[in-house]
Residue frames as qw, qx, qy, qz and C-alpha x, y, z in Angstrom:
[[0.180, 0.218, 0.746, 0.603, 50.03, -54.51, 16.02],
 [0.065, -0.779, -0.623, -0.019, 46.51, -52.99, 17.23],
 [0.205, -0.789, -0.092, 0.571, 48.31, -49.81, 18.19],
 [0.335, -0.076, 0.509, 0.789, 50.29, -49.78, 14.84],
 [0.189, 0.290, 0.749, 0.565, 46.76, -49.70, 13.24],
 [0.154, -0.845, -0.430, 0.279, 44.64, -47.87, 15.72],
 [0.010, -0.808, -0.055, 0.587, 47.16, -44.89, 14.77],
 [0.236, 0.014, 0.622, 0.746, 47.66, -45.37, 11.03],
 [0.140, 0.548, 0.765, 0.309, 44.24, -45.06, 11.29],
 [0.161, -0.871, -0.245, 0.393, 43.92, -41.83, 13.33],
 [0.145, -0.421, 0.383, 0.810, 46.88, -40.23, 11.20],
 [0.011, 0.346, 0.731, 0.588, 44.13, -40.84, 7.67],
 [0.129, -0.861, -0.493, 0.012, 41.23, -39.56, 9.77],
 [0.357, -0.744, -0.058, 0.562, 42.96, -36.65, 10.69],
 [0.299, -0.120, 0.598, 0.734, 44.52, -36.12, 7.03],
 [0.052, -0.481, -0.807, -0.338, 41.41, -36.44, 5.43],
 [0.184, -0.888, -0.313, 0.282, 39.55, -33.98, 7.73],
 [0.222, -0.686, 0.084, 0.687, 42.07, -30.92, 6.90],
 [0.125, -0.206, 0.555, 0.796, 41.75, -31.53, 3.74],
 [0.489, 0.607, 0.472, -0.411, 38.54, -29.32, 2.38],
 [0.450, 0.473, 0.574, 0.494, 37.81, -29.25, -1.26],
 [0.024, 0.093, 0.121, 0.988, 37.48, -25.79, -2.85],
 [0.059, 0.523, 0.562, -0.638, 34.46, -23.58, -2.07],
 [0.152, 0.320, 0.605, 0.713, 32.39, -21.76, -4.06],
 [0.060, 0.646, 0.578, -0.495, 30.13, -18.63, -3.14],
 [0.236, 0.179, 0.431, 0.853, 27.84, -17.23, -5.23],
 [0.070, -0.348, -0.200, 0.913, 26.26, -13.93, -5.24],
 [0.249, 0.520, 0.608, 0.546, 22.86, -12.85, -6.89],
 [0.151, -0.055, -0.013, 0.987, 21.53, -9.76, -7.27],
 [0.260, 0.619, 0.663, -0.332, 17.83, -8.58, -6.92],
 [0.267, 0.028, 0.422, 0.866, 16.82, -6.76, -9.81],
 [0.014, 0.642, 0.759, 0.109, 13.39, -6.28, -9.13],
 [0.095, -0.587, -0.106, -0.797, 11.87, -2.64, -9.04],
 [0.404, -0.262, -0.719, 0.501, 11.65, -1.39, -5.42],
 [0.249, -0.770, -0.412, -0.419, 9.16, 0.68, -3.95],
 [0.265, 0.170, -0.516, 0.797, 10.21, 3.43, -0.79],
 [0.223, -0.811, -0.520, -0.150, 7.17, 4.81, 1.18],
 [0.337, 0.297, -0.265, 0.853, 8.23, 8.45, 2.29],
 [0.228, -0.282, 0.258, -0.895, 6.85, 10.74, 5.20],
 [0.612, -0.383, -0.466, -0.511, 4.24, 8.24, 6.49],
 [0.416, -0.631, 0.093, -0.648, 2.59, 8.60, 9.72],
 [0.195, 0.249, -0.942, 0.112, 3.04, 6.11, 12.17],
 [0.498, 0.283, 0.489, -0.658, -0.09, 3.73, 13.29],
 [0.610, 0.549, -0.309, -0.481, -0.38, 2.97, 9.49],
 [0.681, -0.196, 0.669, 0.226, -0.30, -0.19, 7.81],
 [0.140, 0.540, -0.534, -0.634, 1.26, -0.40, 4.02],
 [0.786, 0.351, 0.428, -0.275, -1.32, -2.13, 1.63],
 [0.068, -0.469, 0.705, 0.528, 0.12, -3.23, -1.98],
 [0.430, -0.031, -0.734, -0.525, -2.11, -4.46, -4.83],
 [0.742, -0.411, -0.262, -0.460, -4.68, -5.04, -1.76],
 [0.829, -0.124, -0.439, 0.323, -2.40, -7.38, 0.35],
 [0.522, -0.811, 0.254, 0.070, -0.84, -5.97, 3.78],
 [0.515, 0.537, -0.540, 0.393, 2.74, -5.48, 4.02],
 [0.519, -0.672, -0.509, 0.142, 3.07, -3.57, 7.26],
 [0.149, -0.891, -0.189, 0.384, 4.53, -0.65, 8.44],
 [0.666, 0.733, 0.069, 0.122, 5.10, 1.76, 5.67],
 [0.355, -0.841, 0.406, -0.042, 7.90, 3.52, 7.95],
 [0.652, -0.475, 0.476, 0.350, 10.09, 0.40, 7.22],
 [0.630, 0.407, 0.423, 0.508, 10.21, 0.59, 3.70],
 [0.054, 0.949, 0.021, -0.310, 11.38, 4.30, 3.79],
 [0.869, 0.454, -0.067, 0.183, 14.05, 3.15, 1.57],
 [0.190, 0.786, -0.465, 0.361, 16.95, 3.84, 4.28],
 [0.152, 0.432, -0.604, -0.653, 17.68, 1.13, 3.82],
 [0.352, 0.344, 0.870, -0.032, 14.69, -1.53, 3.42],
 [0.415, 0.219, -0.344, -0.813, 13.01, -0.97, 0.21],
 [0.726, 0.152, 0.644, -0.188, 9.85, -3.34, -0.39],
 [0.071, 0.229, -0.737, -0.632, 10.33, -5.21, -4.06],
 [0.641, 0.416, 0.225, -0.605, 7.57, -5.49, -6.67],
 [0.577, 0.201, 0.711, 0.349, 7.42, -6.69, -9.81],
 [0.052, 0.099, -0.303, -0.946, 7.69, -4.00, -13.05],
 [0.236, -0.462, -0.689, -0.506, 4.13, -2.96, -13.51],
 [0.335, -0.568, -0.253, -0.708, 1.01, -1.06, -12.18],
 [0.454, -0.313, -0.755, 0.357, 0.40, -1.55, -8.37],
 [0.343, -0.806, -0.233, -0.421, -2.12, 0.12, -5.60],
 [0.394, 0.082, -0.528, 0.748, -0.27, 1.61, -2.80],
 [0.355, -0.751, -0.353, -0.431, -2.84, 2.02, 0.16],
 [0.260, 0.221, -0.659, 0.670, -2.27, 3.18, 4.13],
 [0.516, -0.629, -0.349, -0.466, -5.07, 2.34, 6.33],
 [0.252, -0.521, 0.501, -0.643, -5.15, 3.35, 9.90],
 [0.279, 0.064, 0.875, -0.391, -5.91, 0.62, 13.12],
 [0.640, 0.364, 0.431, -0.522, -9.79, 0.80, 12.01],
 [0.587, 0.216, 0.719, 0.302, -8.79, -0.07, 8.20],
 [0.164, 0.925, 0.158, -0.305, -10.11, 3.44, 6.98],
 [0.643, 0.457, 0.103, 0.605, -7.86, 4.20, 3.68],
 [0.019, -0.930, -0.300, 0.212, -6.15, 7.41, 4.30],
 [0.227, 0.758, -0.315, -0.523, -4.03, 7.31, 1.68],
 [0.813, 0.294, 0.482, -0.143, -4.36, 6.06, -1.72],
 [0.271, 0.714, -0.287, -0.579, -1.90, 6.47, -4.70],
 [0.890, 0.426, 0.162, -0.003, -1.63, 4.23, -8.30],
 [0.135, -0.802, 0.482, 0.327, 2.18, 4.15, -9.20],
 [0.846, 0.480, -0.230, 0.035, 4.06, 2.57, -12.22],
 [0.330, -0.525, 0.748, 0.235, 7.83, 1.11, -11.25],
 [0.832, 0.506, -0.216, -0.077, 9.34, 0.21, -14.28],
 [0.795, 0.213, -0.419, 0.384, 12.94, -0.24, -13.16],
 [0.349, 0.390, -0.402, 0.752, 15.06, 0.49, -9.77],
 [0.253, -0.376, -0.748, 0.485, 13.39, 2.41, -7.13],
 [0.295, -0.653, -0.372, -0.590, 9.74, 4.45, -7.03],
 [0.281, -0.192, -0.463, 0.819, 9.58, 6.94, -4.09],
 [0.238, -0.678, -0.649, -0.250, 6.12, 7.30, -2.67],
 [0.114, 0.247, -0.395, 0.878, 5.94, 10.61, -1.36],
 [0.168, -0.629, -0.759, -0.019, 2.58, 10.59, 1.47],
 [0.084, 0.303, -0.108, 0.943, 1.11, 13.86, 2.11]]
């Protein structure tokens, strides 16, 4: 009788396990405006509205782009010592703004 029930039970555990409910995966989509940083030097760190990122080199937008938020932002690069040596003011309204550094 203990065996009858020991495997009625194992045949329900075992039922019960293979059987997964449906799944569901869902997908969003960033929409934010995305900023690239071309041609910069390496040694440089990538400032943004004052705040460190870090190296502009990964956001060269192949393919890490850094997202913003739509509106005005300072895009600085200071060297090891902190020394700005480049500064530009850029609008990103939608998609992707490609800083070009010279």
């Amino acid at each position: 009788m203990k065996l009858l029930l020991l495997n009625a039970a194992l045949v329900l555990a075992v039922s019960l396990a293979a059987c997964a409910g449906p799944t569901t995966t869902v997908t969003t989509v960033d929409t934010r405006p995305a900023l690239a940083i071309s041609g910069a030097a390496s040694g440089l760190t990538l400032f943004v509205d004052g705040a460190p990122v870090g190296d502009p080199r990964s956001y060269d937008g192949n393919p890490t782009v850094l997202r913003v938020e739509a509106g005005t932002h300072d895009v600085e690069l200071r060297d090891g010592a902190g020394a700005v040596v480049f500064r530009q003011r850029v609008f990103v309204e939608s998609e992707l703004k490609t800083v070009l550094v010279h």
